[in-house]
C-alpha positions in Angstrom: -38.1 138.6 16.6 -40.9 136.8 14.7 -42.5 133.5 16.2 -42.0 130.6 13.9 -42.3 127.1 13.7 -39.8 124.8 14.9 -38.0 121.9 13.0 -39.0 119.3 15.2 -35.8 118.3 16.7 -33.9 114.8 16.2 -31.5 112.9 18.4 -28.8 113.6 15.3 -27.3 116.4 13.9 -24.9 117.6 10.7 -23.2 120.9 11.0 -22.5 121.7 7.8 -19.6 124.8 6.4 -18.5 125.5 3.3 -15.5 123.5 2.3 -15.2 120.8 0.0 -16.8 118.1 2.5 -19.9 119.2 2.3 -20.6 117.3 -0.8 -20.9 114.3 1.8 -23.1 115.6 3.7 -25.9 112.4 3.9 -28.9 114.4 3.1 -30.8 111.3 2.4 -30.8 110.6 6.4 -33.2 113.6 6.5 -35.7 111.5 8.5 -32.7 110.8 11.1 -30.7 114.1 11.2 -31.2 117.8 11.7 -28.9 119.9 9.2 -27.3 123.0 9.9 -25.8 125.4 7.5 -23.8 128.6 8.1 -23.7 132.2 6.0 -24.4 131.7 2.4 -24.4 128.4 1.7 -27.5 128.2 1.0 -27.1 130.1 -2.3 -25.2 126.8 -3.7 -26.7 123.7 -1.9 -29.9 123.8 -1.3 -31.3 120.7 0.7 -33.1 119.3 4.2 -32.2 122.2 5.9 -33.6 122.6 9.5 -31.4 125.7 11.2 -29.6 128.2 9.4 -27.0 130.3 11.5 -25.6 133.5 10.7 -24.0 134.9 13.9 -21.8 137.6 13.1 -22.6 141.2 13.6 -25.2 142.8 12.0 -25.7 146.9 12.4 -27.0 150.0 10.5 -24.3 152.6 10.7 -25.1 156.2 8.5 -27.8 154.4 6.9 -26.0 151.7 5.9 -25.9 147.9 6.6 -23.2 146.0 7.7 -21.7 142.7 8.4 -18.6 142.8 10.2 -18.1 146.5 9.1 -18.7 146.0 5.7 -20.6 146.7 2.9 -20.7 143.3 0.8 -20.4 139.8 2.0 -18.2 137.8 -0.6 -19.7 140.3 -3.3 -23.3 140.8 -2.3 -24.6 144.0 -0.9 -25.2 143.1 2.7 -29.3 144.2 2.7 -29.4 141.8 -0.6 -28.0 139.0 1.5 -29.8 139.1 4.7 -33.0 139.9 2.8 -32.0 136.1 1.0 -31.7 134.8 4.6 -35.3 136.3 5.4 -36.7 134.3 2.7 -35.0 130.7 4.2 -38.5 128.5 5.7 -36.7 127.8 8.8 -35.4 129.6 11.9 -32.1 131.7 11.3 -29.9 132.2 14.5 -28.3 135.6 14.7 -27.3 138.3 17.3 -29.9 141.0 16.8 -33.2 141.4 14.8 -33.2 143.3 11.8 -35.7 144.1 8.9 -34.8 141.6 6.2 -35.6 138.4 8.8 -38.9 137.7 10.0 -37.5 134.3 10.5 -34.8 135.4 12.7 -34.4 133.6 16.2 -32.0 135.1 19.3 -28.9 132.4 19.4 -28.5 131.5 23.0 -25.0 133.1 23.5 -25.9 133.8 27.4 -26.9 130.1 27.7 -24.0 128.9 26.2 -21.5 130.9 27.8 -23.2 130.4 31.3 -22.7 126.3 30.3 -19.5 126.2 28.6 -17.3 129.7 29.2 -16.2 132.1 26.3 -13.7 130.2 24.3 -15.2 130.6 21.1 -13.3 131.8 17.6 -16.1 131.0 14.8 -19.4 130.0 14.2 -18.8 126.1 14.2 -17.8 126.6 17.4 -20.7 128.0 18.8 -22.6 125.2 16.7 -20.8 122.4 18.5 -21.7 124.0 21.8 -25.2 124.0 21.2 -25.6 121.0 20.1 -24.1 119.4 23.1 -26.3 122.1 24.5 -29.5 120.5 23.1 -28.8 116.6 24.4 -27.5 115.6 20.8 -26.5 112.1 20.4 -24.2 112.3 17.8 -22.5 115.0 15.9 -21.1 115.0 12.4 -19.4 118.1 10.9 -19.2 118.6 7.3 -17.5 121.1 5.1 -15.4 122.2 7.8 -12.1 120.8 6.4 -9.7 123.6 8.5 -6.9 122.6 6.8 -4.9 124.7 4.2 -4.2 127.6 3.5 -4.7 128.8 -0.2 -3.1 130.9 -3.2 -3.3 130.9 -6.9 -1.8 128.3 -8.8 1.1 131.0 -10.2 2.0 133.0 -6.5 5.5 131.6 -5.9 6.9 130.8 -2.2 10.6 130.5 -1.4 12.1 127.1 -1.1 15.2 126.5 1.5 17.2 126.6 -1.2 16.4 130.1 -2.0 14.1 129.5 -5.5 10.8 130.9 -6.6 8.7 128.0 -6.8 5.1 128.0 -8.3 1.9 126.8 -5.8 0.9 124.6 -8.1 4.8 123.0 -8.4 5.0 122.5 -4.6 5.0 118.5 -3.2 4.9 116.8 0.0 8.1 116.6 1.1 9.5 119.7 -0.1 11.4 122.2 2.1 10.4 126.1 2.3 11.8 128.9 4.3 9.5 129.5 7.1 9.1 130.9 10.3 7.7 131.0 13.7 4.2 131.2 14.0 4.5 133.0 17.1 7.6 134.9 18.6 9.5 132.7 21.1 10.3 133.7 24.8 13.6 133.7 24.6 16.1 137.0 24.1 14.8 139.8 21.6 10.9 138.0 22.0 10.6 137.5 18.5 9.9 135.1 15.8 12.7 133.5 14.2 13.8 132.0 10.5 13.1 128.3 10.6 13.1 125.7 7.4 9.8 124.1 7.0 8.5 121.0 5.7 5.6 120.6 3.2 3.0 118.7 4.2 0.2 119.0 2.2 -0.3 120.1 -1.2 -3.7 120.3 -3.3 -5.6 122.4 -5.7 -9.1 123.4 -3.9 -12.0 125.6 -4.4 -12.1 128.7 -2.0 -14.5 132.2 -1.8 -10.9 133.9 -3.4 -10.1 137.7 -2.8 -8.0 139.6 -5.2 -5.5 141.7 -3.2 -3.4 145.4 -4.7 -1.3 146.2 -2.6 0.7 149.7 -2.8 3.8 148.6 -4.2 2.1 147.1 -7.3 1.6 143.7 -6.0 -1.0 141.8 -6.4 -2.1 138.2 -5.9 -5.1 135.5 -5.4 -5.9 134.6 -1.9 -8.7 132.6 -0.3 -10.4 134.8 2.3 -9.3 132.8 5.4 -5.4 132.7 4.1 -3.5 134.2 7.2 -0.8 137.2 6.7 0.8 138.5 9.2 0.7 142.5 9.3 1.7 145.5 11.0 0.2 148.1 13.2 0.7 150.1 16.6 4.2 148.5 17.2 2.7 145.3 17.1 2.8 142.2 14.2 -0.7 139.9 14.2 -1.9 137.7 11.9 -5.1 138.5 9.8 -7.1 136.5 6.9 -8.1 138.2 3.4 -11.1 139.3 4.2 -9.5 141.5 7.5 -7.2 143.3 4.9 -9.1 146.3 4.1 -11.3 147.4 7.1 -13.0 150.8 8.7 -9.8 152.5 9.2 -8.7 152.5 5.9 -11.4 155.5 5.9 -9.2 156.8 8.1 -6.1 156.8 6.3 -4.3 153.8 8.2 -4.4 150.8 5.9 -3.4 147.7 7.3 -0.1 146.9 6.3 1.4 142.9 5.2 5.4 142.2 6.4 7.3 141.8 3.4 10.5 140.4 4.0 12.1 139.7 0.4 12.3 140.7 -3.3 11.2 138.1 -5.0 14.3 137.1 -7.9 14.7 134.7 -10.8 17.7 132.8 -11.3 20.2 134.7 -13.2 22.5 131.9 -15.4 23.8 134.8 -17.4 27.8 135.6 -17.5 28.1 138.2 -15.5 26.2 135.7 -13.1 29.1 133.2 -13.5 31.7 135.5 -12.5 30.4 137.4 -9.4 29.6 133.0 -8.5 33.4 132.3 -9.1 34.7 135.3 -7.3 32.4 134.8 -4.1 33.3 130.8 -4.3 37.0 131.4 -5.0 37.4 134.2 -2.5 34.1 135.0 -0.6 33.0 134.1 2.7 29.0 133.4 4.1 29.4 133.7 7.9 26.3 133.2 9.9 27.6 133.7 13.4 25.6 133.6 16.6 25.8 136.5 19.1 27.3 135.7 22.2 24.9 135.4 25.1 22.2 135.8 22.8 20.1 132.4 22.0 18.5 132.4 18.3 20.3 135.3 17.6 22.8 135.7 14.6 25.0 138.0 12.7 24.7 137.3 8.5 27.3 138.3 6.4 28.3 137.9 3.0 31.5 139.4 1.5 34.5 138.7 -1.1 38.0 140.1 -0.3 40.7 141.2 -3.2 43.5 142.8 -3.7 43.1 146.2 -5.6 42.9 144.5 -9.3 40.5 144.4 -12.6 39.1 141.7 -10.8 37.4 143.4 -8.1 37.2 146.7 -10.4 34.3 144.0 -12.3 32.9 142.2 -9.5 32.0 145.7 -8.3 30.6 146.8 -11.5 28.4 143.6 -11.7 27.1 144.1 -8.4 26.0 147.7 -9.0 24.4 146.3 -11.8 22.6 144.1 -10.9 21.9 146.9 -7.7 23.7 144.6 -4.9 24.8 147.9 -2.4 28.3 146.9 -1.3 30.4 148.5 1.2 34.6 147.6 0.5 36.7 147.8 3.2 40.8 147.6 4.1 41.8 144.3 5.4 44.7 144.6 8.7 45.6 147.6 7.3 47.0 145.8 3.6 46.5 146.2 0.5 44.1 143.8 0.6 40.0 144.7 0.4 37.0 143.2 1.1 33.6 143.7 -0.8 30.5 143.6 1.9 27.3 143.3 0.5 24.8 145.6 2.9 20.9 145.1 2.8 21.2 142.2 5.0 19.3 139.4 5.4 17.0 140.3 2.6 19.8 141.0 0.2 22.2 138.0 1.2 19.1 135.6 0.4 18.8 137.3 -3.2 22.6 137.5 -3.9 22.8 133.4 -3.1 19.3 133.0 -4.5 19.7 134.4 -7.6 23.9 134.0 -8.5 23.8 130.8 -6.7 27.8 130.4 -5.8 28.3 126.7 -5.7 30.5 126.6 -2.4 28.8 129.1 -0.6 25.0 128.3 -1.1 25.5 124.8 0.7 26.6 126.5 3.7 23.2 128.6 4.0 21.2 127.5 7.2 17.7 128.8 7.1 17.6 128.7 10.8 21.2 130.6 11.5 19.2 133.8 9.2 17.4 134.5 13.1 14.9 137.1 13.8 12.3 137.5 12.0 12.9 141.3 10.5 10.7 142.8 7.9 12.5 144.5 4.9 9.0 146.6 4.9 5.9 146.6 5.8 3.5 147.5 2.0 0.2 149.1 2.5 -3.1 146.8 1.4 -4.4 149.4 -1.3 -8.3 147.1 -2.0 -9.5 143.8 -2.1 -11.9 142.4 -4.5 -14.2 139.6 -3.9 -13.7 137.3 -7.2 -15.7 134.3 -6.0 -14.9 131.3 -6.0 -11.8 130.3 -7.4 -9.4 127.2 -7.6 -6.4 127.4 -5.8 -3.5 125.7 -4.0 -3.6 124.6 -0.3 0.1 124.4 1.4 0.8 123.2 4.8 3.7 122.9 6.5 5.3 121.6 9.8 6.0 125.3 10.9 2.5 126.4 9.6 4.1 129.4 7.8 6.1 129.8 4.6 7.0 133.0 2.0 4.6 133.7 -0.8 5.6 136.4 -2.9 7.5 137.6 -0.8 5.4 137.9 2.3 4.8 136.6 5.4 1.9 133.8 5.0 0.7 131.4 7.6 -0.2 128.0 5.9 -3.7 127.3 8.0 -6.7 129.6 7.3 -8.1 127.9 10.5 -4.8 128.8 12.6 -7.2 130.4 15.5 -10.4 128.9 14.9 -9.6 125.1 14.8 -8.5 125.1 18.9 -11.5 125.9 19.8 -13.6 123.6 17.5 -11.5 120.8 18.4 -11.9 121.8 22.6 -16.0 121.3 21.8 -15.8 118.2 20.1 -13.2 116.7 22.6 -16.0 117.9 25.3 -18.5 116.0 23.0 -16.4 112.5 23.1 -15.7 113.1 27.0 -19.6 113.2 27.3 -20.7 109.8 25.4 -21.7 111.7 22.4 -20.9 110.4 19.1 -18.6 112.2 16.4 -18.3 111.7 12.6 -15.5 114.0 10.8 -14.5 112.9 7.0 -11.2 112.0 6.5 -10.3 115.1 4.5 -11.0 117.2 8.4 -8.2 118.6 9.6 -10.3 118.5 13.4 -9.4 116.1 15.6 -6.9 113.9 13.6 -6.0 112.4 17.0 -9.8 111.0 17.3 -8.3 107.2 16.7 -7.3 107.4 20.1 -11.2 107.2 20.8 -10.8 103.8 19.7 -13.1 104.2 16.0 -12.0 104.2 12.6 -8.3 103.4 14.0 -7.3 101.6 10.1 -7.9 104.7 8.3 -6.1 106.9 11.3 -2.7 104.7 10.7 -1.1 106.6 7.6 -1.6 110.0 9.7 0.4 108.2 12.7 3.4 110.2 11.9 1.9 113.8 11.6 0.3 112.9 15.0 3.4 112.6 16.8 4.6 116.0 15.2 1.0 117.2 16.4 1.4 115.7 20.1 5.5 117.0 20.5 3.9 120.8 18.8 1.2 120.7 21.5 3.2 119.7 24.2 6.0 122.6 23.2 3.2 124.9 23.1 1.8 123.9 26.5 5.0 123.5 28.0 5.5 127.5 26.7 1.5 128.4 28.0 2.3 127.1 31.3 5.8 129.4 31.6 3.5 132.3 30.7 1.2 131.3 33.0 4.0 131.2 35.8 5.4 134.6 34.9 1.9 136.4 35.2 1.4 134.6 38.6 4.9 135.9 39.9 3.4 138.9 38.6 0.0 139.1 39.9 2.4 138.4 43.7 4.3 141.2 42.9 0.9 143.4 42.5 -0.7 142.0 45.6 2.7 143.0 47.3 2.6 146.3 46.2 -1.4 146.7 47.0 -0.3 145.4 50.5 2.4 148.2 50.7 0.3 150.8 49.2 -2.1 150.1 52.2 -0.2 150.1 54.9 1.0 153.7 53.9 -2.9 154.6 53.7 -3.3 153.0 57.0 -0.3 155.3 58.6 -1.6 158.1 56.5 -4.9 158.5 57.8 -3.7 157.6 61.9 -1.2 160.5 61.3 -3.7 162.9 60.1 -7.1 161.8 61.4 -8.4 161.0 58.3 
């Protein structure tokens, strides 16, 4: 890599991303602070710059360049951007050298691992690390907000009440369907169905992908919005811009959990009866399993003697394509109507006839595991930009949009380990400055500075602390059951000796 000359360095640093705090970035402090900017951020907000960090990997694969196995980064050819970077008058950190960057300078990874470990999920991160690395006196992050997630204005997510609302009609305080952000340890290991709390709600401006996927749908998503997909066996979360990757080449596309059919309030007659006849003589049972914690049978169904009555409640439901099963009741001449589909098709049924009696008795968290209806193929995504869109969050960090399963934090694996590095910071003396509108740290009035502007967020602390404790409380059971494990192991290893030991006295060798 080429020799250049170093910024000389300052007791004061600004690590600076690309969310909407960076306007406050204090680039008139020049003479007091180094400034650090990530990726392509320089293409919009030029300034003081002194380091410039692109730390992702770089390689040449057939001939082609790529970053992270791609092409384009956020609609650039990948040669066109680094060559951009080459052009920057100051020294660019990355992995490897390459021919576009004569400025390019090795980031320390060894050096920082050696000093701090591997728990690292982005680039501020690795930032933070350094800094402390290089004897900083005080840190101040910028344009890292890590705080919602993002969809166009018009996407709709489900309410608790089972409606289609708009992004852009969502407020504090509302209640969604959601889910677990992670499955639970108790029977069946799985995530469950859980109502959810909003709380947050803005309009933003995010680098915004536009996703097909292969059952026609398509939507507006900022490129850090989490999804959780399917593949080998196995459901993990992945952002926007992990939708379409190498092994779509390869014919295995990744592929988003859907778990309703989105439906639109139906006030029409034939509405008004089949709500009448399920009030008047239909039953919602949402039972739990015996034995079986979280876990619940759902069933919706109407019951009828043989009658034009139930001759027209079935006709209205194959209509309006409800799949029905009917059924003898004790042997009389009395029938029941069962409407199959399950869980997806009970939520449209009382979503979209709305029985008065019976949709009261819904309970979002008696639905139980977490079961995809299907799992739709991503067919492209197309960088558009940047875009304005809606930022959710919720107390469960997960809602519906669309009709899929969306996590409500783009940061939901990359803030732990921003906020481990700055906690290290504070525990070392050094100083740290996050604007209000960070989602980092929001605990930081413990650290005894800017307590009056911490007091309104008093309340979402609490839920912070009791959600961290639940989740260390459930880290530290893992932790036990892997240790039982790794005795278990040992004990066989032990065994497995002994029987060599025998083996070899018995046969001389």
């Amino acid at each position: 890599m080429s020799e250049i000359q170093e910024v000389k360095k300052k007791e004061k640093v600004c690590i600076v991303g690309c969310s909407d705090s960076k306007s406050e970035t204090p680039f008139h402090l020049k003479d007091e602070f180094e400034f650090w900017g990530v990726n392509n951020l320089f293409l919009t907000m030029p300034g003081p710059w002194t380091r410039w960090f692109e730390i992702h990997q770089i390689t040449c694969e057939g001939g082609k360049w790529l970053r992270r196995g791609k092409e384009e980064f956020r609609g650039q050819a990948v040669p066109d951007y680094l060559t951009q970077l080459g052009k920057l008058p100051f020294p660019v950190y990355c992995q490897q050298p390459n021919p576009f960057m004569p400025n390019a300078v090795a980031f320390p990874f060894k050096q920082i691992i050696d000093r701090f470990g591997t728990y690292f999920t982005n680039t501020i991160s690795w930032q933070i690390a350094y800094a402390i690395l290089e004897d900083f006196k005080e840190i101040r992050i910028y344009g890292v907000d890590m705080a919602v997630d993002c969809l166009s204005p018009d996407s709709k997510v489900l309410t608790a009440d089972l409606r289609w609302v708009p992004c852009g009609d969502v407020k504090v305080g509302d209640e969604l369907m959601g889910f677990d952000e992670f499955p639970s340890d108790g029977d069946g290991k799985t995530r469950r169905w859980r109502k959810t709390r909003v709380t947050k709600a803005r309009e933003v401006m995010k680098p915004c992908y536009e996703v097909g996927l292969d059952d026609g749908t398509s939507f507006i998503a900022s490129e850090k919005h989490g999804w959780l997909t399917h593949g080998e066996n196995v459901n993990r979360w992945k952002t926007t811009d992990q939708l379409v990757s190498k092994h779509h080449r390869t014919g295995r596309p990744t592929r988003i959990l859907k778990m309703v059919n989105p439906w639109r309030e139906d006030t029409s007659w034939e509405a008004g009866y089949l709500a009448a006849a399920f009030d008047g003589e239909g039953c919602l049972c949402q039972t739990p399993r015996k034995g079986m914690n979280g876990v619940y049978t759902n069933q919706l169904a109407f019951a009828q003697r043989q009658n034009p009555m139930k001759d027209t409640v079935r006709r209205i439901l194959d209509d309006y394509g409800f799949r029905h099963t009917v059924t003898s009741v004790n042997k009389s001449d009395t029938h029941q109507v069962n409407i199959q589909g399950g869980k997806p098709e009970i939520m449209r049924f009382l979503g979209q006839i709305r029985p008065h009696r019976l949709l009261p008795k819904f309970k979002a968290e008696a639905m139980g595991e977490f079961q995809a209806m299907k799992y739709v193929p991503v067919v492209e995504t197309r960088h558009i930009g940047m875009h304005p869109v809606i930022g959710i969050e919720t107390d469960a960090k997960t809602f519906i949009a669309d009709g899929f399963s969306s996590h409500n934090s783009e940061y939901f694996w990359q803030r732990p380990s921003c906020e481990y590095f700055l906690g290290l910071a504070v525990g070392m003396g050094i100083k740290i400055w996050l604007p209000d509108t960070c989602d980092l740290l929001k605990t930081r009035f413990m650290y005894g500075y800017e307590e009056a502007k911490e007091l309104p967020f008093r309340a979402k602390i609490e839920s912070m602390k009791k959600s961290m404790q639940k989740r260390a409380n459930q880290a530290q059971a893992q932790m036990a059951h892997h240790e039982k494990q790794v005795q278990q192991y040992i004990g066989a290893m032990s065994a497995v000796n002994e029987i060599d030991k025998i083996w070899k006295n018995v046969t001389g060798g």
